[in-house]
C-alpha positions in Angstrom: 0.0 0.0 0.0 1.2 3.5 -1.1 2.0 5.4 2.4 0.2 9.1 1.5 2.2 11.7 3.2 1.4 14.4 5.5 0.6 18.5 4.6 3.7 18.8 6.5 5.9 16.6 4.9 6.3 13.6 7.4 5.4 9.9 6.5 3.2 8.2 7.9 5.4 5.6 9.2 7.3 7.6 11.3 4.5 8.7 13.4 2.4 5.3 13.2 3.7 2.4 14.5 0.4 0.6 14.5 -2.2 1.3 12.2 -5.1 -0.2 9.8 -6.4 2.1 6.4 -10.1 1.5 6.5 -12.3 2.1 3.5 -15.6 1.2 5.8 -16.3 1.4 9.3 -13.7 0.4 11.5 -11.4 1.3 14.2 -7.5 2.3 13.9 -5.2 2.7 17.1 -2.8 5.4 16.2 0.4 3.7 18.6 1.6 6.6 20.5 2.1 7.3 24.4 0.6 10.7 25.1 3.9 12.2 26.1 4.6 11.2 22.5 2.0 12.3 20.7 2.3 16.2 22.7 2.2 18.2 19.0 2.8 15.5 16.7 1.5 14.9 13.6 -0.2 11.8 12.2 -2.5 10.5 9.9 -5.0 8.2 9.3 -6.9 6.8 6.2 -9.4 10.0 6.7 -7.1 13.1 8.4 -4.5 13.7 10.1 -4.6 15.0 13.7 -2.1 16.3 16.9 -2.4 17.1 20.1 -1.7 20.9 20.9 1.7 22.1 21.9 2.8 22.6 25.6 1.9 26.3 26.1 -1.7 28.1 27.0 -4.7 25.4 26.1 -6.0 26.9 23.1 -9.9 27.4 24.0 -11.2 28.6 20.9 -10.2 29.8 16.9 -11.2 31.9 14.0 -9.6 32.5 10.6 -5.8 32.7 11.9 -6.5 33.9 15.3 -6.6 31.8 18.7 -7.3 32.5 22.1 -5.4 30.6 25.1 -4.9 31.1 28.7 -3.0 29.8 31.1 -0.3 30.8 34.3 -3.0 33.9 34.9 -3.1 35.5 31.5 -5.1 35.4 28.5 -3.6 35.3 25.1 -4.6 36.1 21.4 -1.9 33.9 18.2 -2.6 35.6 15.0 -1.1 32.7 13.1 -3.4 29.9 14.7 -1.6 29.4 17.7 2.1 29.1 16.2 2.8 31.9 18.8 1.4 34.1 20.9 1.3 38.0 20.2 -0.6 39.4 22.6 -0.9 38.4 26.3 -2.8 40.3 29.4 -2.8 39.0 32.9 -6.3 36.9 34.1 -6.2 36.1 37.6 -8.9 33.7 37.0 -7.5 32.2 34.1 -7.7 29.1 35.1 -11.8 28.7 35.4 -12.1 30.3 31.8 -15.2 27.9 30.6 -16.2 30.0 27.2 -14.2 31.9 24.3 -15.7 33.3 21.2 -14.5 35.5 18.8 -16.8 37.7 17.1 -15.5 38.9 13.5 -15.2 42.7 14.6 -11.9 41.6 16.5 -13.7 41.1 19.9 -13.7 38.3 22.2 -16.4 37.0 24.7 -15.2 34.9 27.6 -16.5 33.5 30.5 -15.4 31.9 33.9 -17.8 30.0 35.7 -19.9 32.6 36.6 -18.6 36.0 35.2 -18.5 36.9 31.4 -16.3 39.4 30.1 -15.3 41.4 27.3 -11.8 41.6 25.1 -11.3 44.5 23.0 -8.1 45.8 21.5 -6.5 42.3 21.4 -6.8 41.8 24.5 -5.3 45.0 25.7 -8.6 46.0 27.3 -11.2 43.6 29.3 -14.1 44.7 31.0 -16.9 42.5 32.4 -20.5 41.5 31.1 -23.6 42.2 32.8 -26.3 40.0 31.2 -29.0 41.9 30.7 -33.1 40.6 31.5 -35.1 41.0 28.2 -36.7 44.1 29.7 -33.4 45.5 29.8 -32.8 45.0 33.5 -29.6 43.4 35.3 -29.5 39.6 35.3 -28.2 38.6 38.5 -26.6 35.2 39.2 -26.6 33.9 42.6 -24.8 34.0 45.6 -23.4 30.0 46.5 -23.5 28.6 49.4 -20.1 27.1 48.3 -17.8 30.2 46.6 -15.7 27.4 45.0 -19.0 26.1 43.0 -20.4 29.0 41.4 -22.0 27.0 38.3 -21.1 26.9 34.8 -23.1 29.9 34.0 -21.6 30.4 30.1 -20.0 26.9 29.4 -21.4 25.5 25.8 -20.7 22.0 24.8 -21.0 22.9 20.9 -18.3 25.2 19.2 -20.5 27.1 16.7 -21.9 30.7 18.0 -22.1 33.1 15.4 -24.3 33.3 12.3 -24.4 36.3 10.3 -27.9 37.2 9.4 -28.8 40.3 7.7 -25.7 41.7 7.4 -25.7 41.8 11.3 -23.3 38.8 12.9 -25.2 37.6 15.7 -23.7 35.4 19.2 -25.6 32.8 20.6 -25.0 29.8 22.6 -26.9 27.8 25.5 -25.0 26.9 29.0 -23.9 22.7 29.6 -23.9 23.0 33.1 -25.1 20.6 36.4 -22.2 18.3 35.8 -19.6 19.7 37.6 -19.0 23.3 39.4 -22.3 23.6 41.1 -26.2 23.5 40.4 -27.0 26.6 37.9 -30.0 28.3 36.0 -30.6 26.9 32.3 -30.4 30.2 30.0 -29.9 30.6 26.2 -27.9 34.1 25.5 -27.3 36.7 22.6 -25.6 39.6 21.8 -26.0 41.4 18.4 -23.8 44.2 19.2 -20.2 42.7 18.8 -20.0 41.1 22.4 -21.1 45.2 24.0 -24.3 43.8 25.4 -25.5 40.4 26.2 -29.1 39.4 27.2 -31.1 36.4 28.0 -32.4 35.0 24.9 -34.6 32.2 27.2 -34.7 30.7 30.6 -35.7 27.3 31.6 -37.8 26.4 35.0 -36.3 25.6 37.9 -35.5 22.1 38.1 -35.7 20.7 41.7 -33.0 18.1 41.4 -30.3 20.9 40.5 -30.6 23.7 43.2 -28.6 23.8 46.2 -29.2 21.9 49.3 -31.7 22.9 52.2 -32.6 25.5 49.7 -36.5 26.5 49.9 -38.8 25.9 46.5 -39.3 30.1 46.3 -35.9 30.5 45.9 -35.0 27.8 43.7 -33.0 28.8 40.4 -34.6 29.4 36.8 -37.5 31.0 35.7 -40.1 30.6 38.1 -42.7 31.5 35.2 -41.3 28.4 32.8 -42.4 24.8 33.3 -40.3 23.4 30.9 -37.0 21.8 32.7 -34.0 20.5 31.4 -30.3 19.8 32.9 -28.4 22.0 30.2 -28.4 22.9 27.0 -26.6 20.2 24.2 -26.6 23.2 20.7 -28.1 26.2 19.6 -27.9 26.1 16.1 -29.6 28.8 13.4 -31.1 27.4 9.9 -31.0 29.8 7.7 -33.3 28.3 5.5 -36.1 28.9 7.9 -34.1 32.1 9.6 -35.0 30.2 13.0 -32.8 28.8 15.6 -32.8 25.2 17.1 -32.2 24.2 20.8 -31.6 20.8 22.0 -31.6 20.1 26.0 -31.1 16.8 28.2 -31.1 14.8 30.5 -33.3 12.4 31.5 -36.7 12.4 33.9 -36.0 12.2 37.5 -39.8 12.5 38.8 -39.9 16.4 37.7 -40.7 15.9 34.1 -39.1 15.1 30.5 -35.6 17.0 30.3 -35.4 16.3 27.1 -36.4 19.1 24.3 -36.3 20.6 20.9 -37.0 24.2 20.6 -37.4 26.0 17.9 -36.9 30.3 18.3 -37.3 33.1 16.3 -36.1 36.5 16.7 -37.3 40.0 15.9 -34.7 42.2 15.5 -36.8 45.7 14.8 -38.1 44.7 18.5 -35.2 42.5 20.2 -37.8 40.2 20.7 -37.4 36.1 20.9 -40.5 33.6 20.6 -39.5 30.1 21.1 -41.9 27.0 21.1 -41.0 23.2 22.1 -41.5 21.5 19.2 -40.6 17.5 21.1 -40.5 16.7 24.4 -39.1 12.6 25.3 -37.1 10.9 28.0 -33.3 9.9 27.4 -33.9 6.8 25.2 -34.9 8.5 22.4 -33.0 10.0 19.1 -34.2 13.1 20.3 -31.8 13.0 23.1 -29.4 14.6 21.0 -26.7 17.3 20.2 -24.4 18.2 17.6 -27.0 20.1 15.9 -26.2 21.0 12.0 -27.9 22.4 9.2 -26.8 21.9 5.5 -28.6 23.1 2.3 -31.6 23.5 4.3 -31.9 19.6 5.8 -31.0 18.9 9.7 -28.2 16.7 10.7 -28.0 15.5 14.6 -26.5 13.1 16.8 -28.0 11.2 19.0 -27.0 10.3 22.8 -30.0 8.6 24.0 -29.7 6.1 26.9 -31.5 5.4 30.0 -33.8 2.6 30.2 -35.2 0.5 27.2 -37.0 -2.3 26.0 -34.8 -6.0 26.6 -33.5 -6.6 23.7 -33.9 -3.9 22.1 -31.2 -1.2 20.9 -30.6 2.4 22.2 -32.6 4.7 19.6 -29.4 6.3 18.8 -27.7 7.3 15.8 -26.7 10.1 13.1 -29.6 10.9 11.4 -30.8 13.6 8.7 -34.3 14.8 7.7 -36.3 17.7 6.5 -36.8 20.3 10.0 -40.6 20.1 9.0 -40.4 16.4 9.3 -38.3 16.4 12.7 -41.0 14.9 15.0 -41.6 12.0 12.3 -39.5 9.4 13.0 -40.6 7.4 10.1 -39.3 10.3 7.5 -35.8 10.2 9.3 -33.1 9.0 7.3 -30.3 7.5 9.6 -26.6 8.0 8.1 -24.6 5.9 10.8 -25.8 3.5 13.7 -23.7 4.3 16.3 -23.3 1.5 18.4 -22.2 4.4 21.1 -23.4 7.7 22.4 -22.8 10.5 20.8 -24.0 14.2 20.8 -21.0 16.3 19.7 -20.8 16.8 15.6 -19.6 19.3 13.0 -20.0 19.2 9.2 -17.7 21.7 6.9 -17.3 21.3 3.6 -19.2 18.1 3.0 -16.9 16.9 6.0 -18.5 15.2 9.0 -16.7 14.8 12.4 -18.8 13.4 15.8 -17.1 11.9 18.6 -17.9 9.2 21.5 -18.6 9.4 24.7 -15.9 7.9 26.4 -17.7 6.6 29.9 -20.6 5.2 27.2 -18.0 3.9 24.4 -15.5 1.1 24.4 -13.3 3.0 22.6 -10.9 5.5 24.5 -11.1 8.6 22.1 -13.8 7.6 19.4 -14.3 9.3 16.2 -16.4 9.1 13.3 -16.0 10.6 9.9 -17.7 10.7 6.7 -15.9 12.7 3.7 -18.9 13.0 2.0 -22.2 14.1 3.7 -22.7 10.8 5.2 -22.6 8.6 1.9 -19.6 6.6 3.2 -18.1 6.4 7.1 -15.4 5.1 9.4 -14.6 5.0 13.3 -11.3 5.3 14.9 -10.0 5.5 18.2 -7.4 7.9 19.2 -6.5 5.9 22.0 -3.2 7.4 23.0 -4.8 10.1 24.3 -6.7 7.7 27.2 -10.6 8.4 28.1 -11.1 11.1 26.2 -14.8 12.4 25.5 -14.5 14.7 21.9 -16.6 18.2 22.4 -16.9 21.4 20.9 -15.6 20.8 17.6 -14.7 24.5 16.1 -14.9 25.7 12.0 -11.5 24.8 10.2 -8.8 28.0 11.2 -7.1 29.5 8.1 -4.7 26.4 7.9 -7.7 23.9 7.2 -7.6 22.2 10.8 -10.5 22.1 12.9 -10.1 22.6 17.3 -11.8 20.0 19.4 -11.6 19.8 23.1 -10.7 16.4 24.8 -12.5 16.2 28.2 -11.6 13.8 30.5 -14.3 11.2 31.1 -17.2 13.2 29.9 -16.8 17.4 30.5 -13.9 17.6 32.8 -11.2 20.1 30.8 -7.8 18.2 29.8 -6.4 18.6 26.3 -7.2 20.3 23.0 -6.7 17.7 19.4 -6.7 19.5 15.8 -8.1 17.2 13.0 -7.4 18.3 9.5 -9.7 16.1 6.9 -8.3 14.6 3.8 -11.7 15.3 1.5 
């Protein structure tokens, strides 16, 4: 077999010392220890892919720029993270949970519970007050514990900005109730280049996710809202429809289904949202879901669904495509790949489609799947150098044709960024 070589001029042999070309679905161990692997290069039949350098983790990308932080600063690369050109000190650099850049130059970024502006590269950061949709100050609370605040601002997906109207608008939904602390549920926008941010919907308050010995009255999330989730999986916006998409989990607990689909519309002569459930279910369902994408007008998802099920019956779970007017028809869904594993983080670029496993669900350590071509063909690997490795909000290709994906450990704890750069 011909041994393609790398974009960067290395064979593949040097970097693999075990590895299978797949043509269908299979798996591929790339053979490296993860001291080894620390900015190396390799390929497989589908991309090639490396770990991120030793330096500040690399939270998020656009174009040729990256934003990092580490050691109590914050830092901005403008040649996609070769170096480091700008740098400001961040005492509470390390809790960063949330980076976006916004294509006037500024950057949103969040720690756990405070967001926070970044103008200037970076030379000048001021903090976000959220704003109510009456224009009044959003408050989060005050925790019992100071050391879990809640992952206020933390998304799971990687895709926040759409530009619609000639206006570029930021939206994103908070993952959250997994680790740091119980929060509120709230989707958020700002169509003013990251200057003001408001609440673009709040979910109920949930009664397994508040803090302990805390009364009903004073429980957090919209008080006026009975529909309850965990956290939010994607926000997404179809242009086709000029309407955004919301996917939420988890699973019933005795409250109610956790599990949505919303759809939301927005009036910008107003600043005004209206959102509608379109599906409510309980976690073994396709609808359990994330990874939300939209191409030439037709949804793509991934599903995560698990919980309880039928004996001998499968997980509903999947990729799956359809019409949006035909998402609450199962029987007009067309399913690209049965995943035998859950997953509910994807990205499609250029025909290109990337989801990954999650690791505490999969057999594999670092699971990927890929399909060069819309889903017509697909294979699986796993990256298993890199240990238990859950694959998450997979970022747009940077200038240099690589897409960003974080590697959390288990399933959402923060440990080390992977680029992927697609052969198609």
């Amino acid at each position: 077999m011909t041994l393609p070589r790398s974009p960067l001029g290395f064979n593949r042999r040097q970097f693999l010392q075990s590895a299978a070309a797949l043509t269908a679905v299979g798996t591929v161990g790339l053979g490296l220890t993860k001291a080894q692997a620390a900015g190396v290069t390799r390929e497989t039949e589908h991309f090639w892919c490396r770990l991120a350098p030793e330096g500040p983790y690399i939270d998020s990308q656009r174009d040729h720029k990256a934003f990092g932080f580490g050691d109590g600063k914050v830092f901005l690369s403008e040649d996609n993270a070769k170096s480091w050109s700008h740098g400001t000190p961040f005492a509470d650099a390390d809790n960063i949970t949330f980076s976006c850049f916004l294509k006037n130059g500024n950057i949103v970024f969040a720690t756990r519970e405070k967001l926070f502006l970044g103008t200037d590269n970076l030379k000048t950061i001021r903090p976000i007050t959220v704003k109510h949709r009456d224009g009044s100050d959003y408050v989060v609370h005050t925790p019992k514990n100071p050391d879990q605040p809640g992952w206020y601002f933390h998304p799971l997906d990687g895709i926040h900005t759409w530009d619609i109207d000639g206006r570029e608008m930021l939206v994103w939904g908070n993952y959250c109730n997994v680790l740091g602390g119980p929060v509120p549920v709230n989707i958020y926008y700002s169509i003013d280049g990251g200057e003001t941010v408001k609440l673009a919907y709040s979910f109920g308050r949930n009664p397994k996710f508040q803090e302990k010995d805390v009364p009903p009255e004073s429980f957090l999330g919209d008080p006026q809202n009975s529909v309850i989730c965990r956290h939010i999986h994607a926000v997404v916006y179809n242009p086709a429809e000029r309407a955004f998409y919301a996917c939420t989990g988890d699973i019933n607990r005795g409250h109610g289904d956790e599990c949505h689909w919303l759809r939301g519309t927005y009036d910008a002569s107003d600043d005004r949202w209206d959102w509608k459930v379109i599906i409510s279910v309980n976690s073994n369902s396709r609808y359990k879901s994330g990874g939300i994408n939209f191409v030439d007008g037709r949804l793509y998802w991934a599903a995560d669904a698990n919980g309880p099920k039928p004996e001998n019956e499968k997980h509903d779970r999947g990729l799956f495509r359809c019409d949006p007017k035909d998402l609450t028809d199962p029987t007009k869904h067309e399913k690209l790949f049965a995943a035998e594993f859950e997953m509910a983080n994807m990205i499609i670029e250029d025909n290109v489609i990337l989801a990954g496993h999650c690791a505490p669900a999969s057999t594999y350590k670092t699971g990927i799947a890929v399909s060069p071509d819309l889903g017509k063909t697909w294979a699986e690997y796993d990256l298993a150098e890199f240990g238990a490795r859950s694959p998450c909000r997979f970022q747009p290709k940077n200038s240099d044709g690589w897409f960003r994906v974080d590697l959390r450990k288990g399933w959402i704890e923060r440990a080390e960024v992977m680029f992927i750069k697609p052969k198609a």
